[in-house]
C-alpha positions in Angstrom: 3.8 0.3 -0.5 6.1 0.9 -3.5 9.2 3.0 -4.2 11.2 3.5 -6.8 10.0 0.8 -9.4 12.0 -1.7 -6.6 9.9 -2.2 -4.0 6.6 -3.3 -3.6 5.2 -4.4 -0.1 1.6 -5.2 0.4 -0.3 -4.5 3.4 -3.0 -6.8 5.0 -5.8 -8.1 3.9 -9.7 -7.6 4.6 -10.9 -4.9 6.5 -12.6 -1.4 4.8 -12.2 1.1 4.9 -8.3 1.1 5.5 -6.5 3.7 7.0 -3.0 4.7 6.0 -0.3 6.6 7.0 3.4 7.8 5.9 5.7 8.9 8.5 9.4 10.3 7.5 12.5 10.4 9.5 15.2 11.4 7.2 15.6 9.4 4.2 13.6 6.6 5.3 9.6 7.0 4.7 7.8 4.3 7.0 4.0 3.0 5.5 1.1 2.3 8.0 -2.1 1.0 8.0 -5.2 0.8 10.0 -9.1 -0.5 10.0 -9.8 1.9 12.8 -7.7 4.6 12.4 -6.9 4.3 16.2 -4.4 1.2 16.2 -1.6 1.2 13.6 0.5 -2.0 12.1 4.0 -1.1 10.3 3.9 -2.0 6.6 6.9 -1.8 6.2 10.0 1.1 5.7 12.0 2.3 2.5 15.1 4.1 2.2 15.5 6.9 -0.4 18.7 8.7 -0.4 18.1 11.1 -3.0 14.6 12.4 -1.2 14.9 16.3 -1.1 14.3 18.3 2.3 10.4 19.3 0.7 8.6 17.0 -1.3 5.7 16.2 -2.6 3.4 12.6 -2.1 0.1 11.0 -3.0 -1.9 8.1 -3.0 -1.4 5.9 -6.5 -4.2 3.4 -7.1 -4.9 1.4 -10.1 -7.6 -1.3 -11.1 -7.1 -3.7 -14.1 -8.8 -3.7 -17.2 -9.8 -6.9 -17.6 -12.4 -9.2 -16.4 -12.7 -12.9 -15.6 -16.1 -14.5 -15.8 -15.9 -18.3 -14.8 -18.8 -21.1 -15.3 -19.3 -24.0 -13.6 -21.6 -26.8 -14.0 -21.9 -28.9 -11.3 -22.4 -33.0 -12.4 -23.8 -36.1 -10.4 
């Protein structure tokens, strides 16, 4: 979950697909996440002061451009 070039909070790890969900109260937008999309675990909150009464949101994902090809020889 990031915000505001400040905070970046990762969720959990394995599990697909992955569910996730924003909830708002206020100022304060909340992240969840879920495998099943029945049972929810809290990411984690941020707090954005200047965040209008309407707004706009979406999902933001990004894979490098790079890849790492390793070789190993196995010895006696």
């Amino acid at each position: 979950m990031q915000a505001n070039f400040t905070t970046d909070i990762a969720g959990g790890t394995g599990g697909v697909p992955r569910w996730l969900r924003l909830r708002r109260s206020g100022a304060t937008i909340t992240g969840y996440e879920s495998v099943d999309g029945r049972t929810w675990r809290e990411v984690g909150s941020v707090e954005l002061p200047a965040l209008r009464r309407r707004v706009e949101f979406g999902v933001f994902v990004a894979s490098p451009n790079t890849r790492t090809i390793e070789s190993v020889e196995g010895g006696a």
